[in-house]
C-alpha positions, 0 to 999 in steps of 0.5 A: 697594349698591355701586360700581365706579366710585364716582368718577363720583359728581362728575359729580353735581355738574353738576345745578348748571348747570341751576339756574344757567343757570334763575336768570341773567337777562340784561339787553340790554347794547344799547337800540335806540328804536323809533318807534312805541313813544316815545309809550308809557309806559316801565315798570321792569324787575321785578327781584324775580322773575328770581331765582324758579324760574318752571319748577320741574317742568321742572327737576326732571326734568333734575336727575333725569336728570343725577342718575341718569346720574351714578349710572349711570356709578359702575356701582352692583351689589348684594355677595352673602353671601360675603366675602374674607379674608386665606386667599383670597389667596396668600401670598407666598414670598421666597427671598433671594439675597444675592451673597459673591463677591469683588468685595463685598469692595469698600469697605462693600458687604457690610455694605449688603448685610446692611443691605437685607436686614435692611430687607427682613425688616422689611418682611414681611407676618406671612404672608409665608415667606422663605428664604435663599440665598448664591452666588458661582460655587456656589450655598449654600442656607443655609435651604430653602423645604421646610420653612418649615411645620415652624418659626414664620414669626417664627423663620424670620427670626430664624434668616435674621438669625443666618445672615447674621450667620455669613456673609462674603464669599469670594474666588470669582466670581460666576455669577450665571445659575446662581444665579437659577435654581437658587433659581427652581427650588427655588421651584417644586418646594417650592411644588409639594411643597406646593400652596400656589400661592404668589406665588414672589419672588427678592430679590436682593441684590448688587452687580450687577457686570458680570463677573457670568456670565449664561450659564446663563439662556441655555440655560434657560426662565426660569418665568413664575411667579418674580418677582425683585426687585433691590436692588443695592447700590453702593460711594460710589467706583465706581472700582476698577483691577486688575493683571495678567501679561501672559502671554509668548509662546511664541517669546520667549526671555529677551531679550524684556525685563522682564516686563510688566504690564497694569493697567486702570482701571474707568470712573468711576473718580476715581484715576488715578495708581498704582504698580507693584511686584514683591514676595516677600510680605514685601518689596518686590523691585523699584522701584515704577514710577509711571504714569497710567491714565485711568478706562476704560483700560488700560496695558501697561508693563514691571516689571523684578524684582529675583532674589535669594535668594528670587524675586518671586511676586507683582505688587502695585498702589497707589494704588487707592480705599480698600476696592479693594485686594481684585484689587490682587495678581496670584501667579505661580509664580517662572520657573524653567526646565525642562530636557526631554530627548528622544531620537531614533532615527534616522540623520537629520541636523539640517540636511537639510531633507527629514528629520524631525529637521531640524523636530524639532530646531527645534520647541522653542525655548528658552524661560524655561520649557523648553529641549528638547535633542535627544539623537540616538541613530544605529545599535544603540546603546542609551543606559543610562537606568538610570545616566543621565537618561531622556528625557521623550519618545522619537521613533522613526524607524528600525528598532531593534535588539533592545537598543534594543527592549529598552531600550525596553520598560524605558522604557515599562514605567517610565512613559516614552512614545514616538512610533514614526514608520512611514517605509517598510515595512522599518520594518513588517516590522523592528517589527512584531511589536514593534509588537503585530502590525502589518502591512502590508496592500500595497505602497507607492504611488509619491510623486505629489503629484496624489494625496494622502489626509487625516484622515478621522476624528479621536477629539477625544476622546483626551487627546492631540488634546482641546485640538484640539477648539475650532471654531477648531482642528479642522480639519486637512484642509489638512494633506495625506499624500503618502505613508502607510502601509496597515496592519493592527492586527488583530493588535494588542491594546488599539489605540487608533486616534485618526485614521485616514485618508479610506480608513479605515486608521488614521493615528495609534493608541496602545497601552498598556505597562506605565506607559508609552504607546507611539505609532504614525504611519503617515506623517512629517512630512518632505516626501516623506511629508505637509505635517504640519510646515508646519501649524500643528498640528505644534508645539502636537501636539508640546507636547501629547506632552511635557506627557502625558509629563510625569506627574510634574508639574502640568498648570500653573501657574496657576489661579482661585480655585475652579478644581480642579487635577489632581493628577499620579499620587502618588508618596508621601505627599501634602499642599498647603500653603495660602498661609495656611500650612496643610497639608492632606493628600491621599488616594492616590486623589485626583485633584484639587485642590479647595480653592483658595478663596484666592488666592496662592501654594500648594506640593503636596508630593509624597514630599518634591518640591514643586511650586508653583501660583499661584491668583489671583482671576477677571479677570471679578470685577474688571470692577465696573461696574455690570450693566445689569439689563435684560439680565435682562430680555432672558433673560425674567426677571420683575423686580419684587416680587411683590404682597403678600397684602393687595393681592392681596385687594384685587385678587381684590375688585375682579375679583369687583366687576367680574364682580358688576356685570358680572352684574347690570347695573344701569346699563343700568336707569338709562340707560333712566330717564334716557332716559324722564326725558328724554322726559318733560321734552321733552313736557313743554317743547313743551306749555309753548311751545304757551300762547297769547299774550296779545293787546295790543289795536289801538294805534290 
């Protein structure tokens, strides 16, 4: 027989009572003297016989019924034939997810990392399976859940052992939503491959910091079935400070001052004063300037650089905690401003506020990275661009003449693109067969400003009106058309239309030539014709020409670490010269960049041109506070370990005890015993009270 609750048996223990009450004797602490009883004889007290049990049967029936009471609450239930072993429980399956991104580069933490998992080896059961996962903004599987049957359960740690031994931290961030799920969903399909119904367990190792990106677990259902344990590992200094560029404005021109610098300081932090300095990568090229930034602050100041003979490419800080030097250096491409023409055919003037050059010309402000000028090209001229310089960018708001045509399709042919502005439909008539066949469909309606027309329907799509597609800057129906164009691209082969008004005649549309790409308005952006260069959209519209014009370059400069950079069309023999000085050669047919797995300073050679980008390490990897890990929960994710096999069968034990003594009862049984003991005892007593009382006698 055996018990479910064999505690109770202490209650047991209270038979004692019955006996120790039956055994007191209490004498009256208080004598009163009683008249007719002073002529009588006093007789001692008999102390010998209060100490013998004088009701034994009595009670023995109510040790008897306390007894089985206690015996009652320990659920006593009889075990059947079959018994438990290890094979009846799950065993577990451990997959181990260890962080390399670049903020484990802080100080010992990636050798604590090494450390909690080897502890964790330690600490298996015989039969648990374990694999091995590796994540910084990717996710590496280094030893797959599919084929832990093929190899030794021994082996398998030996070979998790010599996986870490070959791994190390990289420069990358840390996306650790995608991380969880994508080793979640290993688990699950491996376990499903095999029908093991195993106890599914992510260990997770890291520091958990909070620039760990947890959007992933937001658009996913995170399985039930998956427990993650978190051993988070932690630096002695939770300090840390970063340096960063702030960015110039747009409209600041070189008069703006120095270049300025932003540097933060991590909560916690015990370093507050710290140096700034411009460097070449072998020489310091400024003054150092020394400030003070408190533990969870952040200072702007002002870094002025020395240029020389070689420009500073990197801005570097000191006096961080030792082992926090990993985001000390922020890389920038050295300004070098870029001169961009661009050639306007038409007969407006620059100071008449009611024609499209009068905005045109003051668009582009110059900046230390581009000065546009503005090459205006008046009658039948048409400039040699086969001698001089080709402009980046054509406008053209004016019929042309068959020179100009010709020169044009030359530029387009070559690569060159242009922007055709259809102001009135002498412009249809005079361009439109070189226009591809446009033509008008009627009349133009007279100015009125009651009646306008807006966009009424725009390709987000379209490289040209793509950085337009954000909520915040999609909407242009404040952007009013006085006067357009109604026409008709039936005739015009391989139109793309890219925004057609709320009538449904096209509004912008491209057309491909030879290299080049030709666009087409059918409405300024002068008053009489519409409020397009009023709007905030006209100067980022306008950028967004000259940076697909310019097919040549880059599309920027700046870049994370593992960001893929698109590569302009070749125009040789192409390589990329890493800032460790390897060179790595590119395929024609490449379009992008993709291995900037270090930060710094890297040169795209192109048939002999060179063109520099910078990569630097994500601002979101230097945010190194610890990460709040019941935001995971708030993903529902289950934390915790999983249950060993051990405990596990000894839950599967205690569930199959309980449902015994559920089945058998036998408690109910000894409830009724106690009841008839009881019983018994109670008749038992009442016959005793009834015995005569032994008459004294007449005192008298």
């Amino acid at each position: 027989m055996s018990f479910l609750t064999g505690a109770f048996l202490f209650g047991a223990l209270a038979i004692a009572a019955p006996l120790l009450f039956h055994l007191i004797r209490r004498t009256p602490k208080a004598h009163y003297e009683f008249s007719s009883l002073m002529f009588l004889k006093p007789s001692p007290p008999k102390l010998t016989r209060r100490s013998r049990l004088d009701e034994w049967l009595l009670l023995l029936l109510r040790a008897l019924a306390i007894l089985l009471l206690a015996f009652a609450f320990m659920r006593p239930y009889f075990r059947t034939q079959a018994e438990l072993s290890l094979n009846d429980a799950p065993q577990r399956h451990i997959a181990i997810l260890i962080d390399r991104s670049a903020s484990m580069r802080r100080g010992e933490l990636w050798e604590k990392a090494v450390q909690e998992v080897e502890s964790a080896l330690d600490d298996l059961e015989d039969t648990d399976e374990v694999s091995l996962f590796a994540y910084d903004e990717k996710l590496e599987m280094l030893l797959a859940p599919e084929g832990a049957d093929s190899v030794n359960r021994a082996e398998r740690r030996e070979l998790v052992r010599e996986k870490l031994k070959e791994l190390s931290p990289t420069w990358g961030g840390s996306n650790l939503g995608a991380a969880l799920l994508g080793v979640a969903e290993r688990l699950e399909t491996a376990d499903d491959t095999r029908q093991t119904h195993a106890a599914l367990q992510i260990l997770l190792v890291g520091d958990l910091q909070s620039g760990s990106q947890l959007d992933a677990l937001q658009m996913s259902e995170w399985p039930e079935t998956v427990r993650v344990d978190v051993h988070a590992v932690a630096p002695k200094t939770e300090g840390n400070a970063r340096v960063r560029l702030v960015e110039t404005s747009a409209d600041e021109t070189d008069d703006a001052g120095p270049p300025r610098v932003r540097v933060r300081n991590a909560a916690g932090s015990d370093v507050e004063q710290f140096e700034v300095v411009w460097s070449d990568g072998e020489s310091d090229r400024s003054r150092q300037v020394s400030f003070y930034v408190p533990p969870g602050e952040s200072l702007v100041l002002e870094v002025p650089a020395e240029h020389g003979a070689i420009a500073p490419d990197r801005v570097l800080l000191r006096g961080d905690g030792p082992g926090m030097e990993f985001d000390n250096a922020f890389y920038q491409v050295p300004a070098i401003q870029e001169q961009i023409k661009l050639a306007y055919f038409g007969a407006d003037r620059d100071d008449d506020p009611e024609q499209m050059r009068f905005y045109l010309a003051r668009a582009f402000d110059e900046t230390p990275a581009r000065k546009v000028d503005i090459e205006a090209i008046e009658g039948d001229a048409m400039p040699n661009w086969e001698f001089d310089s080709e402009p980046r960018f054509a406008v053209i708001a004016g019929s042309l003449s068959e020179a100009q045509q010709k020169g044009l399709d030359g530029y387009l042919n070559q690569g060159g693109d242009a922007l055709v502005v259809l102001r009135d439909d002498q412009m249809i008539s005079d361009l439109g067969k070189w226009l591809g066949g446009v033509v008008s469909t009627e009349a133009e309606p007279a100015s009125s400003k009651q009646s306008y027309a807006l966009l009424g329907s725009i390709d987000f799509q379209h490289p040209l009106l793509a950085p337009f597609a954000g909520a915040r800057y999609n909407d242009f129906t404040k952007i009013r058309f006085w006067r357009h164009r109604r026409v008709s691209l039936k005739e015009v082969d391989a139109a793309t239309v890219i925004a057609s008004y709320t009538d449904n005649t096209p509004a912008l549309w491209s057309i491909e030539r030879g290299k080049g790409t030709l666009y087409v308005m059918s409405a300024g952006w002068n008053r009489d014709d519409s409020q397009l260069a009023l709007s905030t959209k006209f100067i980022p519209l306008l950028s967004r020409w000259l940076e697909l014009a310019a097919r040549g370059g880059l599309a920027a400069q700046s870049y994370v670490v593992n960001q893929p950079v698109p590569l302009p069309p070749a125009e040789g023999k192409r390589s990329v010269k890493t800032p460790d000085g390897e060179v790595q050669e590119l395929a024609q047919e490449e379009t992008t960049f993709t291995a900037t797995t270090v930060p710094g300073i890297y040169t795209l050679i192109d048939a002999g041109n060179e063109t520099k980008f910078a990569v630097n390490v994500a601002d979101a990897e230097s945010e190194t506070d610890p990460l709040d890990v019941g935001r995971l929960e708030q993903f529902n994710v289950v934390l915790g370990a999983a249950p060993t096999q051990a405990a596990q069968l000894d839950q599967l034990r205690q569930l199959r005890d309980a449902e015994l003594e559920n089945r058998q009862k036998i408690w109910k049984w000894l409830v009724v015993a106690v009841l008839a003991l009881l019983g018994v005892e109670t008749l038992l007593a009442a016959r005793r009270s009834r015995q005569p009382v032994q008459v004294a006698g007449d005192l008298a």
